[in-house]
N, C-alpha and C positions, 0 to 999 in steps of 0.2 A: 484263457490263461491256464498255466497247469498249475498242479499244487503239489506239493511237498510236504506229509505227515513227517515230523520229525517224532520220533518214540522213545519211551522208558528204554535203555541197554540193561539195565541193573534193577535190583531193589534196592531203595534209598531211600533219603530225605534230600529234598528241596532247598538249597540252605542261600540259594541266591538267583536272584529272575535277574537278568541286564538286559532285556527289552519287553516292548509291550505291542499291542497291536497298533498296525499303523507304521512301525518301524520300519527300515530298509537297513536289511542284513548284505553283507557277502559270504561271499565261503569261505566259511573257518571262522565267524564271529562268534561268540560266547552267546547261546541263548540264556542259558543258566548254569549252575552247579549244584550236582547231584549227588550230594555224603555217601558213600556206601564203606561200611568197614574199617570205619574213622579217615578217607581215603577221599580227597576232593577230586571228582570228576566233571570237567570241562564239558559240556552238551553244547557240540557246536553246528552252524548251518551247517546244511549239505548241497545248499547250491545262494545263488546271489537270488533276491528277491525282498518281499513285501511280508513282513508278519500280519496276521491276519484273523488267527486266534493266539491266547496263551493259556491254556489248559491246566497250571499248577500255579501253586502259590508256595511263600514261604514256607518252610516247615509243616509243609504234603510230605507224606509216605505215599512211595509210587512204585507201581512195579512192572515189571518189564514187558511191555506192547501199550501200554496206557500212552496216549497222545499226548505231549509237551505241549508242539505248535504247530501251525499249519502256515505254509510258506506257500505265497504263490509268485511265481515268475512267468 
């Protein structure tokens, strides 16, 4: 199987997880949302698959290349 790191785009906060490991995302679901600049930004899959890890939690400060999640399809 391949896997798919999904990453930080931004410096933020964490301010919402809508999946966990074990899920089955497709492309364009919501893994979480990520505050930047009082500014809610959508972190969505990038391909259809299997979450696998989830690397943040609520109200993390994260910053850009830090790992979200790991998708394998």
């Amino acid at each position: 199987m391949a896997k798919e790191t999904v990453e930080v785009p931004i410096t933020g906060k964490i301010i919402s997880v809508d999946v966990k490991a074990g899920d089955a995302v497709k492309e364009g679901d919501t893994i979480c949302v990520l505050e930047s600049m009082k500014m809610e930004n959508p972190i969505l899959a990038p391909v259809d698959g299997t979450i696998t890890e989830i690397n943040v939690a609520v109200d993390q400060v994260v910053k850009p290349g830090e790992a979200i999640a790991v998708i394998e399809y």
